[in-house]
C-alpha positions in Angstrom: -46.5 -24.5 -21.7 -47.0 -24.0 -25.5 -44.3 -24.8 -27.5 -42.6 -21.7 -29.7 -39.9 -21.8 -32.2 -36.7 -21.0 -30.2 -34.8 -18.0 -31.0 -31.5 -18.7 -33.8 -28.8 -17.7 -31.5 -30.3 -19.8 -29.1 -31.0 -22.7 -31.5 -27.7 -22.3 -33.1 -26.0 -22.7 -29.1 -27.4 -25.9 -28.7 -27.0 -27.1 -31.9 -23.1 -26.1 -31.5 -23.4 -28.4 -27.5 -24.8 -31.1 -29.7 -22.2 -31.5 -32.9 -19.6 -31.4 -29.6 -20.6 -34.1 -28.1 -20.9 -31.7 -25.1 -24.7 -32.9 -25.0 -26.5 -35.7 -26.2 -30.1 -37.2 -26.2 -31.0 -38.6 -22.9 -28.9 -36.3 -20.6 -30.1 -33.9 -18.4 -31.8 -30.5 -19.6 -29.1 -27.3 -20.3 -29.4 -25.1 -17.4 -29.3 -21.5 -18.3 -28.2 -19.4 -15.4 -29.2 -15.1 -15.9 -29.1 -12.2 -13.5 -31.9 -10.4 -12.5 -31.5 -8.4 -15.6 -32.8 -10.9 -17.5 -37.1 -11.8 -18.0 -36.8 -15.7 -17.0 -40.0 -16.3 -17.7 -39.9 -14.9 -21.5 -36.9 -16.8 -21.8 -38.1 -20.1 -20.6 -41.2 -19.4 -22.8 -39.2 -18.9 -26.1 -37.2 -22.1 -25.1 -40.0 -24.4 -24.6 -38.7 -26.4 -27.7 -35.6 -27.0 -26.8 -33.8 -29.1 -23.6 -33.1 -26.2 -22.1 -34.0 -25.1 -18.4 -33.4 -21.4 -16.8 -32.7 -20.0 -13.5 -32.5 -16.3 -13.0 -32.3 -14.5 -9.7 -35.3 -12.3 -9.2 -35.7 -8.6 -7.5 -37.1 -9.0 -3.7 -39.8 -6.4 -4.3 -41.4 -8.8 -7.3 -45.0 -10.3 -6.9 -46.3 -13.5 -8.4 -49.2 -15.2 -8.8 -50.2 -19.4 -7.6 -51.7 -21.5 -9.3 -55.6 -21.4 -10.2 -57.4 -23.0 -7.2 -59.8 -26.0 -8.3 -63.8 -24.6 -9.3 -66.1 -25.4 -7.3 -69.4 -26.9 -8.3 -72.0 -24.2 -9.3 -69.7 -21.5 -9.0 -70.9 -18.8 -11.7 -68.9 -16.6 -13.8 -66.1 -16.1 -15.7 -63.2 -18.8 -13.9 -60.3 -16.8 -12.9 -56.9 -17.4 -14.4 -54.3 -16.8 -11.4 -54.5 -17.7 -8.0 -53.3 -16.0 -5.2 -50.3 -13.8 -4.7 -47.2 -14.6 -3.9 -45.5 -11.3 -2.3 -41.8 -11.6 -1.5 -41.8 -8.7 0.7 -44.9 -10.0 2.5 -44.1 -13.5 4.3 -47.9 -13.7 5.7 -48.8 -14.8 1.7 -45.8 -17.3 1.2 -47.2 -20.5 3.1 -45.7 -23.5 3.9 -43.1 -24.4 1.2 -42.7 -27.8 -0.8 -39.2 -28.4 0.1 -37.2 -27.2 2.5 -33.1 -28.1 2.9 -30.3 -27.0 5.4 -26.7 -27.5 4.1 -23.2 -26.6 5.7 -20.8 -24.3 3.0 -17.3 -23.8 3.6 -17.7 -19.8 2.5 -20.9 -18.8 3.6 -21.8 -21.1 6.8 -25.2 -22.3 6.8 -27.6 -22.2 4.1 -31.2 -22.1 4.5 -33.1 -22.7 1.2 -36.9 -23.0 0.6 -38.8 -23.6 -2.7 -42.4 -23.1 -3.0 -43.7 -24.9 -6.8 -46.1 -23.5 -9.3 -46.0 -19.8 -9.1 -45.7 -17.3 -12.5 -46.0 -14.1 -13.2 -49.2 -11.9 -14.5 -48.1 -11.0 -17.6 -49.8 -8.3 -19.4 -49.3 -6.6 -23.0 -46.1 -4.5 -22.2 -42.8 -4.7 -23.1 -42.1 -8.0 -24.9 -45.4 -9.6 -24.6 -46.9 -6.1 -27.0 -47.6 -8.5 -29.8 -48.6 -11.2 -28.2 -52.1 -12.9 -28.4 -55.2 -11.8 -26.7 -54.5 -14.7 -24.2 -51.6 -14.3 -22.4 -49.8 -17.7 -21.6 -49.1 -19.4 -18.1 -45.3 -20.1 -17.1 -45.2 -21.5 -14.5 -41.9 -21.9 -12.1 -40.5 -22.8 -8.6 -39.4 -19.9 -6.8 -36.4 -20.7 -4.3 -35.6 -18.3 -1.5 -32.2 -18.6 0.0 -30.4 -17.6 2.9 -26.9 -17.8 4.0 -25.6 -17.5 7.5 -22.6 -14.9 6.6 -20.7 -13.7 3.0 -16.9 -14.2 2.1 -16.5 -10.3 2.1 -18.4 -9.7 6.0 -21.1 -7.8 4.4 -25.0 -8.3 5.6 -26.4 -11.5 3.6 -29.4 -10.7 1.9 -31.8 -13.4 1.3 -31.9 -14.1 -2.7 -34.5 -15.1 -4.7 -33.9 -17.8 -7.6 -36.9 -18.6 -10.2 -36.4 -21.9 -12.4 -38.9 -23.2 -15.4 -39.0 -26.7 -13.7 -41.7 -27.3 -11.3 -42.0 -30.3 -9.0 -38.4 -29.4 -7.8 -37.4 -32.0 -4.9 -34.7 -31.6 -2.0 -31.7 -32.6 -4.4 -33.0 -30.1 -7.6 -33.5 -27.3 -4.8 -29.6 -27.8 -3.4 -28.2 -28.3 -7.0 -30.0 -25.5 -8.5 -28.9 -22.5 -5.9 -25.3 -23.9 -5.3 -25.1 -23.9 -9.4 -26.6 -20.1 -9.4 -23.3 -19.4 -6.6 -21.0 -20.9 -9.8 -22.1 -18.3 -11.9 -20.1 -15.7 -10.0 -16.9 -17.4 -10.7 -17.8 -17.9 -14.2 -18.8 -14.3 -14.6 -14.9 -13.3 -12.6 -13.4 -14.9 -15.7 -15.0 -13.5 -18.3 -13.8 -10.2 -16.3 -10.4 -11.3 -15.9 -10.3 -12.1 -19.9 -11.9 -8.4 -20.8 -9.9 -6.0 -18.1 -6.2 -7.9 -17.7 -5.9 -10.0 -20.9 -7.9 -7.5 -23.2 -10.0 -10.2 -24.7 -11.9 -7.0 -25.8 -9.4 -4.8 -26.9 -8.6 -5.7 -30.4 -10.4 -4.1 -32.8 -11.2 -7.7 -35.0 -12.8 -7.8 -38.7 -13.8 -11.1 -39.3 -15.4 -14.3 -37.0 -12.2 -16.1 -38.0 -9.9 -13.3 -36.9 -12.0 -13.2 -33.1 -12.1 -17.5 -32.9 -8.1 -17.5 -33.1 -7.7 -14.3 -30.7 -10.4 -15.7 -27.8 -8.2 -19.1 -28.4 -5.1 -17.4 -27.3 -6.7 -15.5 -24.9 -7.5 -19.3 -23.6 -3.9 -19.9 -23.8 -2.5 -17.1 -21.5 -5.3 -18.2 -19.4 -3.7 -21.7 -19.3 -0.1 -20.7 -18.3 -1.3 -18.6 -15.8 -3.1 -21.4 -14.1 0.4 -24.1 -14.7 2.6 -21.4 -13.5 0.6 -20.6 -10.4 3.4 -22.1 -7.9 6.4 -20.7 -9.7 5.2 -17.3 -9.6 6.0 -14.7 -6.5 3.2 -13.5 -4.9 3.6 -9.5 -5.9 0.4 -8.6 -3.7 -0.5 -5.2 -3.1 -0.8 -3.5 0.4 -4.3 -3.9 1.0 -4.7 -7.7 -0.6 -4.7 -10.7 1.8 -1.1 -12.8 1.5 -2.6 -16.5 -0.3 -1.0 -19.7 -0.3 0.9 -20.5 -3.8 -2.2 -23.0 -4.5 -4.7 -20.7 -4.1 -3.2 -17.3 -5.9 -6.0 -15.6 -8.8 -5.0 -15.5 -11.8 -4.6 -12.0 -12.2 -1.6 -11.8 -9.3 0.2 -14.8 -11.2 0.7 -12.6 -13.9 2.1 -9.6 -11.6 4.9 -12.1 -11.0 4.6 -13.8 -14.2 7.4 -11.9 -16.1 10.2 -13.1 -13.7 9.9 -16.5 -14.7 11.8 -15.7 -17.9 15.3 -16.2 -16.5 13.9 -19.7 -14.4 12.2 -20.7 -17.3 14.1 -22.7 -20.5 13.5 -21.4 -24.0 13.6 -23.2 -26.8 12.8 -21.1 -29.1 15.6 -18.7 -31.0 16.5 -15.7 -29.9 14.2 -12.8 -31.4 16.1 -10.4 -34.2 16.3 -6.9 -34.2 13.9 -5.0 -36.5 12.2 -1.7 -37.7 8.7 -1.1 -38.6 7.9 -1.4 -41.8 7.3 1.5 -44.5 3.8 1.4 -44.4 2.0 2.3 -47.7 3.8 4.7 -50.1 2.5 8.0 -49.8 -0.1 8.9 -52.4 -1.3 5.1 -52.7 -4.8 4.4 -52.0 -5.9 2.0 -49.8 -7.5 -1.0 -52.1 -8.8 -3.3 -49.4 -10.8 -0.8 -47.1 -12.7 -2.0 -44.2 -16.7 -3.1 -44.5 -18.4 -0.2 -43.0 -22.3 -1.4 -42.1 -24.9 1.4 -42.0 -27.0 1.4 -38.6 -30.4 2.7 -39.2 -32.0 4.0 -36.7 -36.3 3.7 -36.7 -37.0 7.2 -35.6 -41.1 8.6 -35.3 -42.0 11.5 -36.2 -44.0 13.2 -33.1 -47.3 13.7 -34.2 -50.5 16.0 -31.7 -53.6 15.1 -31.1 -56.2 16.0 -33.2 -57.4 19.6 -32.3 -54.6 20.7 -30.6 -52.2 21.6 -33.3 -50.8 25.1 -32.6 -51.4 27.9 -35.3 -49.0 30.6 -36.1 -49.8 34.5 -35.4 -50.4 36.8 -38.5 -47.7 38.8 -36.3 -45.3 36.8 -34.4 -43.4 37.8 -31.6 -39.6 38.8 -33.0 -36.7 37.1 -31.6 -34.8 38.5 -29.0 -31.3 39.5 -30.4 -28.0 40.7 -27.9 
């Protein structure tokens, strides 16, 4: 894969792992794990420079392409660049796959995963790949295909379709990689738990500074929540399953967190009365208004073909009035 500079968000990330300590040379690659509403293939493309892997789900209706099949001696014409396809709707194209594994899950029963290595995706010059060069590259992936015996909820397991930038995956990369994409889901819970219940979101924050300290208490609240899971009653609601005190979400601890107050010791002082404050005096201007940044929009003007411009009538037609 050719290498590209990566973008600055993405550059600034890992720089930000690095000055941590959360990632240093010799360790594995940084997994990025995306939806299906993400291109993995772009993304791996853009991160070629960097230690950085993806794995994105993929739709069931997508199609991709193997690997170009070796020429054959006195074979004329142009040599094509894409082998066969690779239908996930169609299981008569997918072949035997390069690594297979079986594992028993406490939540979903028995998982069936299969990987088959070296497939990408035709790309063509749409969407993100418009100003791309004439020759389109070649990412190439392992595809993983996974199946689990029944869901948490009782619903109808679908089989789910996992595409990662390595290739060459073995039994132990194909069990790490789909149990890490099942992670995801309770990383993505949190971040919903910190937006809807704590309002990470709410605030209406003017500087970087401002947002680090508020996503930092956020983090705290978070914290107490998680000590104070046994002390807390379980205020559930009729149609949510009773839970053991070890195993109560965050976002029922804090139903019942407010009664703690009287179990709880205080050490701080007790809080004094007081009023709001009298605001600015009336007929003051406000000397420190907030940065407003103009959003410009690109808008096109729509232009016709040539020869088919419409020309007006010596008489036109009046309006219709009443």
């Amino acid at each position: 894969m050719p290498r590209r500079s990566p973008p600055g968000r993405c550059a600034t990330s890992w720089g930000r792992l690095v000055s941590a300590g959360q990632w240093q040379p010799g360790d594995q690659d940084i997994l990025v794990v995306a939806d299906a509403g993400y291109d993995a293939p772009r993304l791996a493309f853009l991160l070629a420079n960097l230690p950085v892997q993806v794995l994105a789900r993929m739709r069931s209706n997508r199609v991709l392409r193997r690997a170009t099949p070796p020429r054959q001696p006195g074979t004329i014409g142009r040599p094509p660049r894409h082998g066969g396809e690779f239908v996930f709707g169609d299981p008569a194209t997918w072949g035997e796959p390069d690594a297979a594994t079986v594992t028993d899950t406490r939540l979903y029963g028995t998982a069936w995963a299969r990987a088959w290595n070296r497939l990408h995706p035709r790309l063509t010059h749409r969407n993100a790949w418009i100003d791309a060069a004439k020759a389109l590259p070649i990412i190439e992936g392992t595809v993983i295909r996974l199946e689990v015996d029944h869901l948490p909820s009782g619903a109808t397991p679908k089989p789910v379709w996992l595409w990662w930038s390595g290739v060459d995956a073995t039994a132990a990369d194909v069990d790490r990689l789909w149990q890490t994409f099942l992670r995801r889901f309770d990383i993505e819970h949190t971040f919903r738990l910190f937006k809807q219940t704590l309002g990470w979101t709410c605030p209406k924050i003017r500087t970087p500074q401002a947002a680090d300290r508020w996503t930092w208490l956020i983090l705290a609240a978070y914290t107490q929540l998680r000590l104070a899971r046994t002390a807390a009653a379980d205020l559930r609601r009729p149609w949510e399953k009773p839970a053991p005190p070890q195993r109560l979400p965050p976002a029922r601890v804090r139903r019942g967190f407010r009664h703690l107050r009287a179990k709880a010791t205080c050490p701080a002082g007790a809080p004094k009365p007081s009023r709001p404050g009298p605001g600015r005096p009336p007929g003051r201007r406000n000397t420190q208004p907030t940065s407003r940044h103009d959003v410009h929009i690109a808008t096109t003007k729509k232009t016709n073909k040539p020869g088919t411009e419409k020309t007006k009538t010596a008489s036109p037609r009046p309006r219709q009035r009443g």
